[in-house]
C-alpha positions, 0 to 999 in steps of 0.5 A: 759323376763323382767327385772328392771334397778337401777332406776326401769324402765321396761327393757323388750325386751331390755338389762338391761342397766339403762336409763339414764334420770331415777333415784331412788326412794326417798324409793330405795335411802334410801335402797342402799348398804352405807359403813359408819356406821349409825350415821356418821353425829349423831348431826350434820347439813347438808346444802344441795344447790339444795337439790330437783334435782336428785344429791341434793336428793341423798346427802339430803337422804344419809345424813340423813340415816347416822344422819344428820339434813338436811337444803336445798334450792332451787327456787320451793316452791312445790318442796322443800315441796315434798322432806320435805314430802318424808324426814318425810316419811323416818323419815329425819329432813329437813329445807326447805328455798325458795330462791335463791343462786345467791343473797348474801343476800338470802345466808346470811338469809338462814344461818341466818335461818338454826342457828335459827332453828337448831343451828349450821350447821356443813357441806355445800354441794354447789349442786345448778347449772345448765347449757344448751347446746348452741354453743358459738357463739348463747350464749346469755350475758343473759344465760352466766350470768345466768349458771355463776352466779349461778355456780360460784357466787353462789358457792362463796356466799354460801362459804363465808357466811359458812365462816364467821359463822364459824369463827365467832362461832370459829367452824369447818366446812367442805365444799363440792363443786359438780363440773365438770371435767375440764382441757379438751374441754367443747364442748357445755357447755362453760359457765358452763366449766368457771364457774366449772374451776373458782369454782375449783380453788377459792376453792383451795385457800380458803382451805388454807386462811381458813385452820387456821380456821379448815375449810376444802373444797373439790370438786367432780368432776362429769361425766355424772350420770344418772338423768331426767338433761340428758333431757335438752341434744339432743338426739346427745348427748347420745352416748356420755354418757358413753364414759370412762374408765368404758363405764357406767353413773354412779350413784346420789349415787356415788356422795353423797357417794362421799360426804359423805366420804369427808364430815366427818371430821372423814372419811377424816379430813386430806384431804382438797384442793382436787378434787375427780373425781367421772367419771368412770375414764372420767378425765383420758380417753373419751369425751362429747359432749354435742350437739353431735359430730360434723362429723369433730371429727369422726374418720373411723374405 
C-alpha cells in the first residue's frame, strides 16, 4: 500500500511518518487548514527577510492567503523571481529586492524601496538566518562572523530600520522575529546558539523602548520543522529530530500560523516581549544534537 506524507513524498513499503527534508508545495501550503478569517492582513504589508527558504515561503504564502501584500528579500536573484512567479500564480503581490541583511545600508534601501512601491509596511517578519554544524573548537572567525552577522546583526538592522519608519510616519507596527529555543545546551551550533539568545533578549528590550511608539515585537521560537534545511545536518543527526514532548518535526505551517497570530494587532495587540515556542514542547523536555550524540551522552536502558 502506498501512502503520501504532508509533503508528498511516496511512502510506500514504508510507514507514513513525513520525511524530514521535504516540505509543501507552494499550491499545498495555499490549501492548508488556517483558522484566521480570510482578510486578516486586507490592506496591509507584510516584509518577509528570507522569504524563498522553506520557513520564509510558508509565512510569505499564509500571509497572502489572508490579504497581504508581501515584500521579501534575499541573496538569490533566481530564487527570489521563482517564488515572485509561484505567488502571481496564487494571485499573491510580492515585491522581490536582491540584497542582503547583513549591510545596514541594503536595509535601509530595502525599506526605502518596500514604501515607494507599496506605500507603507505594516509588519516585519525577520526570517533570513542560517547556521551549520561544526564542533566549536574547528569554528573558523570567518564562519562565527558569518551566522553572527546575520543572525544577530541582521535581526537588529532590520529592527531598527522598521523602527525608524514607523516613528518617523507616527504608524504602528508589529515585528515578528523567528528564532530558536535557548536557555539549554546548543550542541553543534554554538554560533547560531549566541546569535539567537542576543537576538531574543535585544528584542526584549526594544518592546519596551519602543512600546510608546505602538510597536510590538514577538519571538518564535522553532524546533526542528521539516525542511530541505535539515540536509546541511549529517545523517547523526536525525535521530535527534523528533526528540520532544510530541516525538514529531513540526511543520513550516506552524511557524507561519505562529506568525500570523502574533503578527495581527487584531489577533494579539496585547502581547508584546513575548517568545512563543513552536517546538512540540522541546523548551520543555528533549535535546538535539546537531552532529549526533556523542557516546559520552548515552545513556543504557
Amino acid at each position: 500500500m502506498s501512502t503520501t506524507d504532508r509533503g508528498g513524498a511516496d511512502t510506500e513499503g514504508q510507514d507514513a511518518t513525513p520525511d524530514p527534508y521535504v516540505i509543501h508545495t507552494d499550491a499545498e501550503l495555499a490549501a492548508l487548514p488556517c483558522a484566521f478569517r480570510d482578510d486578516l492582513f486586507a490592506g496591509q504589508v507584510a516584509l518577509v527577510t528570507g522569504g524563498a527558504g522553506g520557513i520564509g515561503r510558508a509565512i510569505c504564502i499564509l500571509l497572502g492567503r489572508l490579504g497581504a501584500r508581501i515584500v521579501t528579500c534575499g541573496r538569490d536573484q533566481a530564487k527570489l523571481d521563482q517564488l515572485a512567479e509561484s505567488l502571481a500564480e496564487l494571485d499573491i503581490p510580492c515585491q522581490t529586492e536582491r540584497m542582503t541583511i547583513r549591510d545596514p545600508e541594503q536595509v535601509a534601501d530595502l525599506f526605502t524601496a518596500a514604501h515607494e512601491e507599496q506605500g507603507r509596511v505594516d509588519l516585519v517578519v525577520n526570517n533570513a538566518g542560517g547556521q551549520f554544524p561544526s564542533p566549536a573548537v574547528d569554528l573558523s572567525p570567518r564562519g562565527w562572523a558569518a551566522v553572527v552577522e546575520t543572525n544577530l546583526y541582521g535581526t537588529w538592522f532590520v529592527m531598527q530600520a522598521a523602527a525608524r519608519e514607523w516613528i518617523a510616519r507616527e504608524q504602528a507596527g508589529s515585528i515578528v522575529n523567528i528564532g530558536t529555543i535557548t536557555g539549554r545546551g546548543s550542541v553543534g551550533i554554538p554560533h547560531t546558539a549566541a546569535a539567537r539568545a542576543g537576538a531574543q533578549n535585544l528584542a526584549t528590550g526594544l518592546c519596551v523602548e519602543w512600546a510608546p511608539h505602538d510597536i510590538r515585537i514577538n519571538t518564535v521560537a522553532v524546533g526542528v520543522v521539516r525542511s530541505p534545511g535539515l540536509l546541511h545536518y549529517p545523517p547523526e543527526a536525525r535521530p535527534s529530530f523528533d526528540h520532544n514532548p510530541q516525538r514529531r518535526l513540526g511543520d513550516v505551517h506552524d511557524v507561519a500560523l505562529a506568525v500570523a497570530f502574533l503578527g495581527s494587532p487584531e489577533a494579539s495587540g496585547y502581547i508584546t516581549g513575548e517568545v512563543t515556542h513552536v517546538a512540540g514542547g522541546g523548551q520543555a523536555w528533549g535535546e538535539y544534537w546537531a552532529m549526533g550524540k556523542p557516546d559520552w551522552f548515552k545513556v543504557e536502558e
